[in-house]
N, C-alpha and C positions, 0 to 999 in steps of 0.2 A: 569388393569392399565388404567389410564386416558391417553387420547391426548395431546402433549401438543405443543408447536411451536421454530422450532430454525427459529431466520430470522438470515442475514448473513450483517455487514457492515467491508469490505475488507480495513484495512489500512495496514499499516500495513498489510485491505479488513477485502483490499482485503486486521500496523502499526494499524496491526495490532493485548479476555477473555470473558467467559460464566456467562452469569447472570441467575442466579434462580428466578425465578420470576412467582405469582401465577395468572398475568393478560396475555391477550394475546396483540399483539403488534398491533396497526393500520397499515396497511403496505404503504410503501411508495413509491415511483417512485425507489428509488434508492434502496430498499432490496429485496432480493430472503426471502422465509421462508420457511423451513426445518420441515415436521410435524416428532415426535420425541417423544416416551414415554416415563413417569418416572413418578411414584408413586405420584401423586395427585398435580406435580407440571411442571410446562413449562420451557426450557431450551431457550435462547435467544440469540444469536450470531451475531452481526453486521454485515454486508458487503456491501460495496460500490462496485459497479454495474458503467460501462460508457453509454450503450445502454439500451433502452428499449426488457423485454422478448419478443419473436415476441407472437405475439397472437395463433399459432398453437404448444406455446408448455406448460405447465404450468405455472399457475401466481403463486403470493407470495401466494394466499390466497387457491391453491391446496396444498403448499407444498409439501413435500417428505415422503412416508410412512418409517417407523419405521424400517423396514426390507431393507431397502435400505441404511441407516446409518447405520454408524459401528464405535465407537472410539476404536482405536488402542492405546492410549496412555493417559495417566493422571497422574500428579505429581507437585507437588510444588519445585518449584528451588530457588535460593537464592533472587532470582527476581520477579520471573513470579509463576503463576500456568499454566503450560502447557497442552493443547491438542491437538491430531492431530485425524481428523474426517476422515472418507473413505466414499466420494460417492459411491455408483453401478455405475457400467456403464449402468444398464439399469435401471434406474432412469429417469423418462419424467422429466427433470429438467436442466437446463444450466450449472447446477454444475455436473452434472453425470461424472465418473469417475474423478473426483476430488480428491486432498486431500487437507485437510485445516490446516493450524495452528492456534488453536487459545491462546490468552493470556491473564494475568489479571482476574478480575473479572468481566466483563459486559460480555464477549465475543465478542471484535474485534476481525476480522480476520486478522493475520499480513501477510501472506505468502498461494499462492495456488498453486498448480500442478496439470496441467491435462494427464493421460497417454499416448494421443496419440498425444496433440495436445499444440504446444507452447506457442498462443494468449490467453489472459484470461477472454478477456472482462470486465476488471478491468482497474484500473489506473496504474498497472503495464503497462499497456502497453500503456500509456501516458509517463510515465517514457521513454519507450524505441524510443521514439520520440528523444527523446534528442541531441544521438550522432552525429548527421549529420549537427546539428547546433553549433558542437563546433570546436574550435581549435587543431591541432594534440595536442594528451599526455594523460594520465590515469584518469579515471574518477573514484571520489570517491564516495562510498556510506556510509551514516550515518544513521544506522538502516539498518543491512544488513537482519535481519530474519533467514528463512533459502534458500534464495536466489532465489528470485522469480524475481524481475527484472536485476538480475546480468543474470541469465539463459537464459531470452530474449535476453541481450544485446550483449550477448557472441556468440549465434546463431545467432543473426541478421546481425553482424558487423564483419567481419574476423579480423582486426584489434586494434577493441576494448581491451582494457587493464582494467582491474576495481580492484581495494583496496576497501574493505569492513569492516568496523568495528558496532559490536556485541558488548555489554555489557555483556551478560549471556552467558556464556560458553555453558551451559545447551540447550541453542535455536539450537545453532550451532550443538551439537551432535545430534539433534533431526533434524536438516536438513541434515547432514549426513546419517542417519540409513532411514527413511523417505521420502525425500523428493529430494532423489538424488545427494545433494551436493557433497558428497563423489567421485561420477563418473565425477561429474563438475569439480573438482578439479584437478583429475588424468586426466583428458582429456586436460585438460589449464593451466598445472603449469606454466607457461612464460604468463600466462595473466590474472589469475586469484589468488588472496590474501587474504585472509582471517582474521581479526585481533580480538585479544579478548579485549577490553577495553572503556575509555569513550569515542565516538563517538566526541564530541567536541575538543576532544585533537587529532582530527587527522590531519595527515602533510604528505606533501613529498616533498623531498628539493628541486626539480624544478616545484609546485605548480601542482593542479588538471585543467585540462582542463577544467573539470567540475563536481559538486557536486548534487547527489543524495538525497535530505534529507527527512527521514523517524522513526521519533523518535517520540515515543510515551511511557509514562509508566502509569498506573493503570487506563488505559483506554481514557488517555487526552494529548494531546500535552506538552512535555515537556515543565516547563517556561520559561527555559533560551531560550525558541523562541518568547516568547515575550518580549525581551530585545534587542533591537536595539543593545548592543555592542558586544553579539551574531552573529551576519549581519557583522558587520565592523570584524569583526574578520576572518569570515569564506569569507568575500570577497575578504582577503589578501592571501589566500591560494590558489587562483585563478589564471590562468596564464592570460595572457592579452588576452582580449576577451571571456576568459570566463564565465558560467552561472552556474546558482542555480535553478535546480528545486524543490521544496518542498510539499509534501503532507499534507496540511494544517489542514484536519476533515474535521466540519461541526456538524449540527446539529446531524444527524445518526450517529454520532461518541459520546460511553457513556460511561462517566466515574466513578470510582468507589466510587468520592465523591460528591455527589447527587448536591453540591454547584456549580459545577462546569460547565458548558452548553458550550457542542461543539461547538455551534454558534458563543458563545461570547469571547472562547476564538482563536478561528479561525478570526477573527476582530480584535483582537489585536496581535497577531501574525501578520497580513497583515498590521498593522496600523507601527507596529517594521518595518517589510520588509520596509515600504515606508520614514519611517523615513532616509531609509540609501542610498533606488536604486530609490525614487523617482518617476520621472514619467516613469521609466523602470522597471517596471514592472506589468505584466501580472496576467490574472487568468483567469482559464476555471474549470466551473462546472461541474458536474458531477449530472445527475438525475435531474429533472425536477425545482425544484425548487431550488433559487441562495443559500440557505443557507444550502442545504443539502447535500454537499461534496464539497472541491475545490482543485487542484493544483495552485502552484503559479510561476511563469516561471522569472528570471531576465535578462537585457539587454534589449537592441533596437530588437524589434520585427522582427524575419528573413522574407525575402520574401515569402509570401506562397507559392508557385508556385514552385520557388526552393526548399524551402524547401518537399512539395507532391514530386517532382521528386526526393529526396534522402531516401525517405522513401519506403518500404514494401507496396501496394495499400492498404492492411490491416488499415495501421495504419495514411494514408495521412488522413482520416476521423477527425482528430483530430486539423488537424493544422488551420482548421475555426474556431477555439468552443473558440480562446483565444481573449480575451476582455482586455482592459487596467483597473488596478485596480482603482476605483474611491472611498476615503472613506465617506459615506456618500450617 
């Protein structure tokens, strides 16, 4: 058997499907790469990264031997093509004891879980910034996966309440059996909800305090994110003073129609955002370079200060990295 490489970008990683592909990938500030056999051809899995690896532990370009990955799972759903990948834990690698979802066909990563530990070093856990700059009431998610930032948010925040909706049923069972949900569930039924349907059509009749958004299909940001009445829509489901966080891409984010370039539709996506919240709103990259991952944060920018003091020491690293969006 030949060598071949998964790298990992986390949308979903971390919104995040495997691409077959008989080159290997340049690697980037923002991918890990997974070395990975199969018969004469390379396997390639996207994942958005927030920190750089430290240098005492493997780079993208060691990857992970073959015997330390393991898929547990593959199947086509009415949706997605499904996988869920098993790091080693004794894996020299950032992902070691991991498990991954991934979806589609390039290979984003929508969802990860580590077994010992609850940070991911992903944008899930920019996500989990959120709550402490919002107003009391349930935060929704759109693009629940199999619940990777719901998991954070639920451990972090005693109080926290989160509504989730899921398209594929299919994802859901597979966070269930997998990746814990199942235990998440029975541990938080009074705070925890689960819904099977279109993510856009979600409601609750005294509005979200604040909105998680994480929608991606066949590898690319859904369009109806690049439609400003999209924005005006989901910003009426907000309670007063609330916010939108969203997982935009980027360039390391591949889609399954060759035409289609994470970049550019990550710029229009932002170009929609700004059509509606203006000069409120934010963006913090992810990896090195400004086009290779972003979230998009809305509202008047919180205090830093305050804000670091309501956060996890873990995760106040985050609340410098956000820049006002400027198009152009």
């Amino acid at each position: 058997m030949s060598l071949g490489l998964i790298s990992c970008q986390i949308q979903s990683f971390l919104h995040k499907p495997i691409r077959i592909d008989s080159c290997n990938l340049q690697p980037t500030s923002c991918n890990f790469i997974f070395s990975y056999k199969l018969p004469g051809k390379s396997l390639t899995a996207k994942c958005q990264q927030t920190r750089q690896p430290s240098i005492q532990t493997k780079t993208q370009e060691d990857g992970i031997p073959v015997e330390d990955v393991k898929i547990l799972v593959k199947f086509k759903s009415r949706h997605n093509y499904i996988r869920v990948l098993e790091v080693s834990r004794k894996a020299d690698h950032p992902f070691a004891g991991s498990r991954l979802l991934l979806l589609d066909g390039p290979g984003n990563i929508h969802s990860i879980s580590f077994l010992f530990k609850s940070l991911t070093n992903t944008y899930f856990d920019v996500f989990a910034t959120l709550p402490p700059v919002l107003p009391p009431g349930p935060l929704g998610i759109l693009g629940f996966g199999a619940g990777s930032a719901a998991r954070l948010i639920l451990e972090l925040y005693p109080q926290g309440v989160i509504h989730g909706w899921e398209l594929d049923p299919s994802v859901i069972e597979v966070g269930r059996e997998y990746f814990g949900l199942a235990k998440l569930e029975k541990q938080y039924p009074d705070r925890l909800f689960v819904y099977i349907g279109n993510a856009l059509k979600a409601s609750l009749r005294d509005g979200f305090s604040g909105i998680l958004v994480d929608l991606f299909s066949k590898g690319s940001l859904i369009p109806e994110l690049q439609d400003p009445t999209t924005w005006v829509k989901l910003s009426k489901c907000l309670r007063k003073g609330g916010r939108i966080m969203v997982n935009v891409g980027g360039s390391c984010v591949e889609s399954e129609n060759k035409r289609k370039d994470g970049k550019v539709v990550m710029e229009e996506t932002l170009k929609a955002m700004q059509s509606v919240f203006g000069n409120k709103l934010f963006v913090l990259n992810l990896g090195n370079r400004k086009d290779d991952s972003s979230i998009a944060l809305t509202g008047v920018l919180p205090d830093p200060d305050e804000w670091k003091k309501a956060l996890p020491g873990s995760l106040s690293y985050y609340v410098d990295m956000w820049t006002p969006f400027s198009d152009g």
